[in-house]
C-alpha positions as CSV (number, residue, x, y, z in Angstrom):
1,X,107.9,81.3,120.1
2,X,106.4,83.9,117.8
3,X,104.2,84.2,115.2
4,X,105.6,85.5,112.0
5,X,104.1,86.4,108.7
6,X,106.0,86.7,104.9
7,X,103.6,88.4,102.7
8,X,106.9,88.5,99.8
9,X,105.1,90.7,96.9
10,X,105.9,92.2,93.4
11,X,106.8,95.4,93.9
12,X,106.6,95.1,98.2
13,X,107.2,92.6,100.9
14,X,105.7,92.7,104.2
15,X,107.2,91.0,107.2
16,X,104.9,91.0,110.5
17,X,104.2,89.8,113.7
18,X,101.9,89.1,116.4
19,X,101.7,90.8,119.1
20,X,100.2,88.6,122.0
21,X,100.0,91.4,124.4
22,X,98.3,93.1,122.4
23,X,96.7,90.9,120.7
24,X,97.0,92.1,116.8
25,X,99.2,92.0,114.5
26,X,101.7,94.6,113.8
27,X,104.8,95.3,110.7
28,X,108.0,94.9,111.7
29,X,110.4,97.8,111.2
30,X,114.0,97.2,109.9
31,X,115.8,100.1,110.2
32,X,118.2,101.0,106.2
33,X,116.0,98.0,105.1
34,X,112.2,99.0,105.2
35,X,110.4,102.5,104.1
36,X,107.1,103.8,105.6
37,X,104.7,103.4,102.9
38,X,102.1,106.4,103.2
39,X,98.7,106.3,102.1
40,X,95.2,108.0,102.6
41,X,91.8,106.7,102.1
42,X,89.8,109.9,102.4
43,X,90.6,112.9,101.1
44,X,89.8,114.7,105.1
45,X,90.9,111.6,106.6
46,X,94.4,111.1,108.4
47,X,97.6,109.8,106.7
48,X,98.4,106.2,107.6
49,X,101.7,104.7,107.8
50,X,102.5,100.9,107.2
51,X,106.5,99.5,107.3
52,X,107.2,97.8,103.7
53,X,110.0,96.2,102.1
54,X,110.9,97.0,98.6
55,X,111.4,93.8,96.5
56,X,114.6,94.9,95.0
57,X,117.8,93.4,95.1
58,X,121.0,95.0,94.2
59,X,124.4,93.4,93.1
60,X,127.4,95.4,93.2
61,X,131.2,94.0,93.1
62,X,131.7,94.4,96.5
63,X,128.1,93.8,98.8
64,X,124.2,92.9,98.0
65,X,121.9,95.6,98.9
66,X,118.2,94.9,99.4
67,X,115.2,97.2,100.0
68,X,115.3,100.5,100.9
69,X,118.6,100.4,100.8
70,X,118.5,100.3,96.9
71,X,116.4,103.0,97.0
72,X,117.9,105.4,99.1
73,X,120.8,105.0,96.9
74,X,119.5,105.9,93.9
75,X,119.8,102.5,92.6
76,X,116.2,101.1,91.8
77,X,117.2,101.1,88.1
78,X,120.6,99.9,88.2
79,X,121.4,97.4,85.5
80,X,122.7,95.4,88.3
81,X,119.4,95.7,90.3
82,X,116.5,92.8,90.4
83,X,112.8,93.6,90.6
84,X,109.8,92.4,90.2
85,X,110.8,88.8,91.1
86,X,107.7,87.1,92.4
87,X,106.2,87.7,89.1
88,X,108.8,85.9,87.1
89,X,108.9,83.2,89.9
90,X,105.1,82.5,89.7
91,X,105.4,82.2,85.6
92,X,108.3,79.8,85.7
93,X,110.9,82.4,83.6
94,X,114.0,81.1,83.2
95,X,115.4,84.3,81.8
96,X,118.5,85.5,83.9
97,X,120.0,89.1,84.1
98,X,123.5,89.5,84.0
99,X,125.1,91.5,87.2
100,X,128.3,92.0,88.6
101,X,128.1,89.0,90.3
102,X,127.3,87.0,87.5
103,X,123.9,86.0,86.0
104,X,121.0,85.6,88.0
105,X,117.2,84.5,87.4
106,X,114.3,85.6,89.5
107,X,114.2,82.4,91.1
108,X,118.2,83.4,92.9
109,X,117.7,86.9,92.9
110,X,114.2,85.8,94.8
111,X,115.7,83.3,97.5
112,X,119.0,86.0,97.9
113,X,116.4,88.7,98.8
114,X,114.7,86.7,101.4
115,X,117.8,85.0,102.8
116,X,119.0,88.5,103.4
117,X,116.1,90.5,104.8
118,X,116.1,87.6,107.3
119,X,119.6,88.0,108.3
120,X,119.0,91.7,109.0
121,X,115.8,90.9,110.7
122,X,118.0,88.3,113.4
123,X,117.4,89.8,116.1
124,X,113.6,90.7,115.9
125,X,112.8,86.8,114.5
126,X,113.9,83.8,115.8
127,X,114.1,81.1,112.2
128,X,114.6,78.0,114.2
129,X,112.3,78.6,116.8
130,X,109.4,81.0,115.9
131,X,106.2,79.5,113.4
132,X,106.5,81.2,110.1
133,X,102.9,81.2,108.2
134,X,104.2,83.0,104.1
135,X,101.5,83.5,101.1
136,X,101.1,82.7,97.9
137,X,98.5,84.2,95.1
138,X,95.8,82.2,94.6
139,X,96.9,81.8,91.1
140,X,100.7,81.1,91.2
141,X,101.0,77.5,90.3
142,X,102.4,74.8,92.9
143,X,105.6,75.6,91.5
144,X,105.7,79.0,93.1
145,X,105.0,77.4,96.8
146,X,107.6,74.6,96.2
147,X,110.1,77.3,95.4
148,X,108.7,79.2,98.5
149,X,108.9,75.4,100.6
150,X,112.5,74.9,99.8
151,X,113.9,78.4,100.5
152,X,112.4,78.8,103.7
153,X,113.6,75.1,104.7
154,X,117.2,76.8,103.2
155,X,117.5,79.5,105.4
156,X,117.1,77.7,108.6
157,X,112.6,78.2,109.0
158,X,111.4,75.1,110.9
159,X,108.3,75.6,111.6
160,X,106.1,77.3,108.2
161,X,103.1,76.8,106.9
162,X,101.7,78.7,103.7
163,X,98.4,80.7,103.5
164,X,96.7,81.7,100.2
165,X,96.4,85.7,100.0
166,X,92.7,85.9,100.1
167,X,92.2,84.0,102.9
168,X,94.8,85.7,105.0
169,X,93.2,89.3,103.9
170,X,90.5,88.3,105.3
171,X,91.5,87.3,108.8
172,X,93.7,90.7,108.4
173,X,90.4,92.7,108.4
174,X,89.9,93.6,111.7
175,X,85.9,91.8,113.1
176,X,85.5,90.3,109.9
177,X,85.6,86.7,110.6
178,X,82.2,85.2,111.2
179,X,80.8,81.9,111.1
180,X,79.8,81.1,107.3
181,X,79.7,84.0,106.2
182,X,80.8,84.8,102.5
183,X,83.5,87.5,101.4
184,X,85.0,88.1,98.4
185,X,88.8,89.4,98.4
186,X,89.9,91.6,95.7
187,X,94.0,91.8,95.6
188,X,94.9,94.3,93.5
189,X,99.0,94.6,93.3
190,X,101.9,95.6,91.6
191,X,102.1,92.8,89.3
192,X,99.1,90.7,89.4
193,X,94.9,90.9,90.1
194,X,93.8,88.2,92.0
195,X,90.1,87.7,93.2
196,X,88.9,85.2,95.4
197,X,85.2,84.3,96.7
198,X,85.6,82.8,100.2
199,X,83.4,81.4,102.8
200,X,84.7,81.5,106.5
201,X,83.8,78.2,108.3
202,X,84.9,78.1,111.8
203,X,83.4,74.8,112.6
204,X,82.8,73.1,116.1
205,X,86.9,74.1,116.5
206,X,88.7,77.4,117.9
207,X,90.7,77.3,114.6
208,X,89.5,79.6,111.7
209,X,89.1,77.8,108.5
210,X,88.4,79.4,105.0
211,X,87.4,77.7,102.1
212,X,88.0,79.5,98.3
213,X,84.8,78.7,96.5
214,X,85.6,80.8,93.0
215,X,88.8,82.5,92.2
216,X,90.2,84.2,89.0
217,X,93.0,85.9,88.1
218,X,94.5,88.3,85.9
219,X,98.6,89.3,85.0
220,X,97.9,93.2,85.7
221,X,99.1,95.2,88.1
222,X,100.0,98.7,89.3
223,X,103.2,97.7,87.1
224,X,101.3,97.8,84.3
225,X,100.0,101.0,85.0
226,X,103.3,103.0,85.3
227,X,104.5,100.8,82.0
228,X,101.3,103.2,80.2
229,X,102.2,106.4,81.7
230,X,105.7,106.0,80.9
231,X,104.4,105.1,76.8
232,X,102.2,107.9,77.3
233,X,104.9,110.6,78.1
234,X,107.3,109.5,75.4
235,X,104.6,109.9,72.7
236,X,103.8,112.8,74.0
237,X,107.1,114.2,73.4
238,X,107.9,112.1,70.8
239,X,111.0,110.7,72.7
240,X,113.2,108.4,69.9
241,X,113.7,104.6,71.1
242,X,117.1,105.3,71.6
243,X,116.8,108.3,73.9
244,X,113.7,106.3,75.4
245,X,115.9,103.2,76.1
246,X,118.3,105.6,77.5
247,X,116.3,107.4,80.0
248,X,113.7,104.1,80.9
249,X,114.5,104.2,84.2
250,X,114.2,107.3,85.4
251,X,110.9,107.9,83.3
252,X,109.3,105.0,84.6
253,X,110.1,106.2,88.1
254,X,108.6,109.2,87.9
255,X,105.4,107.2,86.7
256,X,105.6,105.4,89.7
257,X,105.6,108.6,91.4
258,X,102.5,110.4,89.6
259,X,100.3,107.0,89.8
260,X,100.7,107.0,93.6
261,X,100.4,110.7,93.6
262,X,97.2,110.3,91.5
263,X,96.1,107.7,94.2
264,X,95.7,109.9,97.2
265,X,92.1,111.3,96.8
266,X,93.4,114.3,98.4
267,X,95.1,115.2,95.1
268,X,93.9,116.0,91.4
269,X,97.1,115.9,89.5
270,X,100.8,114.7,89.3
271,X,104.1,115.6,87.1
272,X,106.0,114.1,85.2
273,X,109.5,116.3,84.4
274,X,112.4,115.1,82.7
275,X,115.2,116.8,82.0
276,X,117.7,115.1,79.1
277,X,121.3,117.0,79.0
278,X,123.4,114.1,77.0
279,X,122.9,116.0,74.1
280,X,124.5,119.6,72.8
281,X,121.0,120.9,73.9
282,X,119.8,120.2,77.0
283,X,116.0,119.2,76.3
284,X,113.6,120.1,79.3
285,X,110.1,117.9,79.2
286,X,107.2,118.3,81.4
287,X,103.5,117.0,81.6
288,X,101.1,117.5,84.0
289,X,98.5,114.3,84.6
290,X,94.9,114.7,85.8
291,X,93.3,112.0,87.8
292,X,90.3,112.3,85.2
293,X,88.7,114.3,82.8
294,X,85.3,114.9,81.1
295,X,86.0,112.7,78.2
296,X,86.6,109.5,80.3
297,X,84.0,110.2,82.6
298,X,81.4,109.7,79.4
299,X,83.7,106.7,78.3
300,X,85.9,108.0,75.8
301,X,89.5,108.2,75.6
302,X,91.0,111.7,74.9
303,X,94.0,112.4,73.9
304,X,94.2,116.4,73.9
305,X,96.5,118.3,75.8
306,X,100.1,117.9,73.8
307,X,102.9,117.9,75.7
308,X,101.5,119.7,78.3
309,X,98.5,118.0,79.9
310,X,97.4,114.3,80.1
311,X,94.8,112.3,82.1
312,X,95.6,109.0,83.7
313,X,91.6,108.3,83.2
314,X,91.9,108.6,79.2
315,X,95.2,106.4,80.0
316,X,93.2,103.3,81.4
317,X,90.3,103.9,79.6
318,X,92.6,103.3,76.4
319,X,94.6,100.0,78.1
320,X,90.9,98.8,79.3
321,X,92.1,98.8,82.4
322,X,88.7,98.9,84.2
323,X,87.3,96.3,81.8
324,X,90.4,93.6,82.9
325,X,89.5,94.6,86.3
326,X,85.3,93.8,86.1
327,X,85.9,90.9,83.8
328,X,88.4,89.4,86.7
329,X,85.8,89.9,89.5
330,X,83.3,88.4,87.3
331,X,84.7,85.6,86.3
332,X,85.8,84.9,89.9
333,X,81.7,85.0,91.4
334,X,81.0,82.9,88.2
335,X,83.3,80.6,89.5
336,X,81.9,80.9,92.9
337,X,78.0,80.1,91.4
338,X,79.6,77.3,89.4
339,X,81.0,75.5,92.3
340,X,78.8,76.1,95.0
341,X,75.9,77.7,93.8
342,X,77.5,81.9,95.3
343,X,75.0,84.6,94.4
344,X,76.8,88.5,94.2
345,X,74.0,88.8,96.7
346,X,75.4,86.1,99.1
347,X,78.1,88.0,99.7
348,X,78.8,89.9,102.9
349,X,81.7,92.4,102.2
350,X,84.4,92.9,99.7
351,X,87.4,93.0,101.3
352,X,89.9,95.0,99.1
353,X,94.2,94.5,99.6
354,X,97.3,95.9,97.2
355,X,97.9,99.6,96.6
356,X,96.8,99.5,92.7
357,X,93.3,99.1,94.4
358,X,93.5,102.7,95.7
359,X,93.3,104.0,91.7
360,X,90.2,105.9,92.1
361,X,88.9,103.9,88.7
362,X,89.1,100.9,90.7
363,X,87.8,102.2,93.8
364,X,84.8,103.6,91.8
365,X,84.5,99.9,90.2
366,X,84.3,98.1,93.3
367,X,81.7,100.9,94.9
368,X,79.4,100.4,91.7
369,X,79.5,96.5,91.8
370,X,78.8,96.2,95.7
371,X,77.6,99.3,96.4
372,X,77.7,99.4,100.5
373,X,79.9,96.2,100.8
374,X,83.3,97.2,100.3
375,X,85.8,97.6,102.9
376,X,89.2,98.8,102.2
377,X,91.3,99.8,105.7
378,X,94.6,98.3,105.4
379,X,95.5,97.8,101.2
380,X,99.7,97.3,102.1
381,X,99.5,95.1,105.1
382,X,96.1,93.3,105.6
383,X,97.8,90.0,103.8
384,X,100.5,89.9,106.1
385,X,98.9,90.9,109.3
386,X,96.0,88.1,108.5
387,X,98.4,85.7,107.8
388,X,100.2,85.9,111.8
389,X,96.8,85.1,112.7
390,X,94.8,82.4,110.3
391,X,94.8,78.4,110.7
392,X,93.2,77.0,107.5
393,X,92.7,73.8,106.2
394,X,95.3,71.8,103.2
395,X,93.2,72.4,100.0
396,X,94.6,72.3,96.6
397,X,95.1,75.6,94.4
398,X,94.0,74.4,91.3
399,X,92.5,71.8,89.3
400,X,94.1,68.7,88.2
401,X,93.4,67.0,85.3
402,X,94.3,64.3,82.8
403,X,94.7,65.2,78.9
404,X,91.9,62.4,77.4
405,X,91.2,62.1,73.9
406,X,87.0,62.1,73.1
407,X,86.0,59.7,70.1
408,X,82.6,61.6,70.0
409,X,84.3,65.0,69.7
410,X,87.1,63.8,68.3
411,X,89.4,66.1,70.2
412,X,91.4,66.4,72.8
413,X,90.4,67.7,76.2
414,X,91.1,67.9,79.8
415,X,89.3,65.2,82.2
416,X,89.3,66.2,85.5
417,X,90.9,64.2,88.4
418,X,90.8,66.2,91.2
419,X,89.3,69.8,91.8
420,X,90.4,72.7,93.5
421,X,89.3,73.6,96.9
422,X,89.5,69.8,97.6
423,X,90.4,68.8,101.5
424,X,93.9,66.8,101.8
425,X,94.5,63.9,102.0
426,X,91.3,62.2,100.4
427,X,89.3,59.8,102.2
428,X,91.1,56.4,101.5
429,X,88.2,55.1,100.8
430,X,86.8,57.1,98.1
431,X,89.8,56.9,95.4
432,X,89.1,58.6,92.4
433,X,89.4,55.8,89.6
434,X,89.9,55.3,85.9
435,X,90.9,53.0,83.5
436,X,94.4,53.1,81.9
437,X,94.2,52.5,77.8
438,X,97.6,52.0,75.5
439,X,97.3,54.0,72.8
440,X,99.3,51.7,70.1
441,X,99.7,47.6,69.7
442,X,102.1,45.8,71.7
443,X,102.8,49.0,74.0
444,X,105.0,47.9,77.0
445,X,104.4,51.1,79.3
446,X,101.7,53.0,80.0
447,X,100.3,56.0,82.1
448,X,99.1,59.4,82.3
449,X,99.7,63.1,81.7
450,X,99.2,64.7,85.1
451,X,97.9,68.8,84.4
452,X,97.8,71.1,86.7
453,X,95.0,73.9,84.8
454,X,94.3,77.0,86.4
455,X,91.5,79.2,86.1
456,X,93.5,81.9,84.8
457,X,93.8,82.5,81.1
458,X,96.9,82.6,79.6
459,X,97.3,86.0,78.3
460,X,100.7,87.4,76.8
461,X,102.6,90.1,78.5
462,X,103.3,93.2,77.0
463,X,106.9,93.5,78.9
464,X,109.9,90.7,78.8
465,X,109.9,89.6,82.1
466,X,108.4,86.5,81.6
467,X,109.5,84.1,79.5
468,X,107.2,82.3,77.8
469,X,109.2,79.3,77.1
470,X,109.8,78.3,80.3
471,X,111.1,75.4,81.3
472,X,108.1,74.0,83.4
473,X,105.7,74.4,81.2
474,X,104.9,71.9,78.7
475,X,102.5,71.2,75.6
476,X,99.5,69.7,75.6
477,X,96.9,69.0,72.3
478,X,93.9,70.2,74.1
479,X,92.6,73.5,72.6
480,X,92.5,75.5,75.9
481,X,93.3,79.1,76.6
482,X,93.3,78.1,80.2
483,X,97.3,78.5,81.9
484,X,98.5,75.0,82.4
485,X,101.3,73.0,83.5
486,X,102.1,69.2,82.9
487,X,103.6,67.9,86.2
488,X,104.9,64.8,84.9
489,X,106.4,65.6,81.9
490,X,109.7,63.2,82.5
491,X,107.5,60.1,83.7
492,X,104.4,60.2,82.2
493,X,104.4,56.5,81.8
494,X,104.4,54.1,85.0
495,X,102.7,50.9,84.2
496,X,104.5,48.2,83.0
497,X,102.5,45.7,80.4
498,X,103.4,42.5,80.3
499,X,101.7,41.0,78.6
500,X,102.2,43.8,76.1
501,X,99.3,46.2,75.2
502,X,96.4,44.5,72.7
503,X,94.3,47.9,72.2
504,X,91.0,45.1,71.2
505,X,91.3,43.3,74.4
506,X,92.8,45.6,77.0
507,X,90.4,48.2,76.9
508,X,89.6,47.6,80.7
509,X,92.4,46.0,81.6
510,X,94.3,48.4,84.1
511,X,92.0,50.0,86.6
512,X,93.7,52.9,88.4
513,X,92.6,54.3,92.0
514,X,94.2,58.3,92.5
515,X,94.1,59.7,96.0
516,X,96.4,62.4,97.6
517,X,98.2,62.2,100.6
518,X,99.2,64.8,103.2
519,X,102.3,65.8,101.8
520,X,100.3,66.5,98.6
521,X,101.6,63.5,96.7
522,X,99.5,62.0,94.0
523,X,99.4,58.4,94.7
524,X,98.3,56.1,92.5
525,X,96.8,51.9,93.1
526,X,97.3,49.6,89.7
527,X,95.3,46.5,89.7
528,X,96.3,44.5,86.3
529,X,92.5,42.2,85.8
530,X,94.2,40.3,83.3
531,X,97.0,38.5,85.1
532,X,94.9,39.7,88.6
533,X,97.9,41.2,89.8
534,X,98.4,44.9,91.6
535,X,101.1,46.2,89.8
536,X,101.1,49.6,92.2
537,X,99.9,50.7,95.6
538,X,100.2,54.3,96.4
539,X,102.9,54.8,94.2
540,X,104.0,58.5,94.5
541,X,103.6,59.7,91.1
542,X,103.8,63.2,91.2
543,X,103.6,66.5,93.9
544,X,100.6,68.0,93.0
């Protein structure tokens, strides 16, 4: 039996092993499927090769092409080609994409990807028999992991476990486990920033346990990033939105291109050329990008140079780029300080993962706010490599509250129920309880509105991959700008009142103990003190 590890990403997945003679971890090459993803973190220093899946998905009439497959053939832009699922997975989008095998949403497009990088990787991993350990952003609501849950079970995995990102970048980092110490992990990707504060507890046990104590998170990404360049290059030579929508996908490509170009710190500039025959005159473009210039060193955004010169500093600078990124971190260590009293000073190293984080802008960042502390060695694969390696313990990703109206404020607002970073299953002894109130005369049902409220604020994307309408989330009349979902949207009502509801009388009538089982199940005790009756014990009222 092996150890496997599913790090499935935005814009790269990550499949890896462990190997027990040598003890480490190691990615798994699939030959026509996988690329070698080459990177450098000095300018002197040596060129480092890691084994990565494209997320991209391709459907033609006749086959389904996945990875580097689609790439080698020219067909990353394809109408018919799927990318950047795990984005619109995490957000709930319900949007679908027709192809020539019909219409498909990131959720299919997502499990078809997977189903088939696992079929070509038969004969390295064993699904039955080998233990399967996949992550999920600290962020992603539960709805993310359930989809993650039931594909895996779909394909034949047996034995899986899931692993939050920060956590397993951590144990990725070679000899930088130790006992209490306190890291924060900075996951900088294609499509999302996630940061984590995490304290490594390995107890009076031989299994590794890490416990998030802040987190935040933020919907940008090195997708983001090429999005701007590509804007930046069609102003520049004032490209029509025709002729723009016409030649997207091989402008954004070539973004792609210069921004990992503009990543190696052994290089000061990158290209962007485009040549458009479909007219009677062929039209020839070209713009040269600097990694930075004077202007954006001082803090200003300059937008000089024509057609002919641009600077991918000015670029962020104008997209406040860096400020999304400090604002992220620093709401993540406020987090920390809220929750368990985390000084910046507490912590030990910042461990950095995802190849937006090599942007020398962000590198420069993280250098200035931890000056001395920050580690970056592995940025594709330290997710995946930690993950064949960490045991951690069930704690919720979020916090989980009740929507509660407040006489004295008279407004709505979230009460909280259970926190994240909680242990599961609670203590059976210490329920968390509350009373149950109708809310008009003679009401014959009653019950709660079960939120799941991250720490992440919603924000509004500037592209239409997520749709905001989505099907799981629902409203709520608190005034937040905090992401949220209500879990119990069909059933929000699972008491029944007989006698029916008197709002004068029954004000503590039904008293209501919540705890959480190990299959993550809210479960909820009803004692009725008028009639004296338990009208519920642990019923299963939602999956939190």
């Amino acid at each position: 039996m092996a150890r496997i590890a599913l790090d499935f990403g935005t814009g790269n997945t990550v499949l890896a092993r462990f190997n027990e003679t040598l003890g480490c971890s190691e990615t798994v090459e699939i030959p026509g499927i996988t690329r070698p993803e080459r990177y450098r973190l000095e300018p002197a220093g040596p060129e480092q090769t890691v084994h990565v899946v494209p997320s991209l998905i391709h459907y033609s009439d006749t086959e389904t092409l996945i990875g580097d497959q689609v790439s080698a053939r020219g067909l990353s832009e394809h109408p018919d080609t799927m990318r950047w699922m795990k984005r619109g997975i995490a957000a709930g989008s319900a949007r679908r994409k027709k192809t020539a095998q019909g219409h498909v949403g990131p959720a299919q497009a997502g499990e078809d990807f997977l189903r088939t990088l696992f079929s070509y990787a038969s004969n390295i991993v064993s699904l039955p028999n080998d233990e399967f350990t996949c992550t999920a952003p600290v962020e992603a609501f539960e709805n993310f992991e359930d989809w993650l849950r039931r594909v895996c079970e779909t394909i034949g995995i047996r034995r899986l476990r899931l692993l939050d990102e920060p956590t397993a970048c951590v144990l990725g980092y070679q000899g930088a486990v130790r006992r209490d110490e306190h890291f924060v992990v900075f996951d900088f990707g294609c499509g999302t920033l996630d940061v984590a504060a995490v304290r490594i507890d390995l107890g009076a046990t031989a299994e590794r346990k890490a416990v998030v104590l802040g987190r935040a998170g933020c919907d940008l990404g090195g997708m983001n990033v090429d999005l701007w360049l590509a804007a930046d290059f069609c102003e520049r030579h004032a490209i029509a939105d025709t002729d723009r929508r016409r030649l997207e996908a091989v402008i954004l490509r070539q973004a792609e291109a210069a921004k990992i170009t503009l990543s190696d710190p052994a290089e000061d500039s990158a290209a962007i050329t485009l040549l458009d025959d479909a007219g009677r005159r062929p039209r020839a473009m070209r713009t040269t990008y600097m990694r930075e210039c004077d202007a954006c060193v001082r803090g200003r955004a300059d937008n000089d140079g024509g057609t002919a010169e641009g600077c991918l500093g000015c670029i962020l600078l104008r997209n406040d780029f860096v400020k999304q990124a400090r604002d992220t971190l620093d709401r993540a260590l406020e987090n920390a300080a809220a929750h368990s009293g985390l000084r910046r000073t507490d912590v030990q190293r910042l461990l950095v993962t995802g190849g937006t984080s090599l942007i020398p802008r962000v590198r420069a960042l993280l250098h200035d706010s931890f000056d001395g502390r920050v580690e970056l060695q592995s940025p594709f694969d330290a997710v995946a490599r930690g993950a064949c390696r960490g045991i951690v313990v069930p704690i919720l990703q979020h916090d989980y509250s009740i929507e509660s109206y407040s006489r004295d404020r008279r407004e709505y607002e979230f009460h909280p129920l259970f926190a994240l970073g909680l242990e599961y299953p609670t203590p059976p002894d210490k329920p968390k309880k509350l009373w149950l109130r109708g809310s008009t005369e003679g009401q014959t049902r009653i019950g709660l509105k079960i939120f799941e409220v991250s720490r992440m604020k919603r924000r509004r994307l500037e592209i239409g991959l997520v749709d905001e309408a989505g099907a799981l989330r629902a409203d709520s009349q608190v005034a937040t700008d905090l992401a949220y979902v209500c879990l119990n949207p069909d059933n929000p009502t699972f008491v029944v009142a007989d006698p029916p509801v008197n709002l004068e009388r029954d004000a503590k009538r039904f008293l209501a103990a919540f705890s959480i089982d190990g299959q993550r199940r809210l479960l909820a005790s009803v004692v009725d003190n008028l009639s004296g009756q338990t009208l519920l014990r642990d019923h299963p009222v939602v999956r939190l």
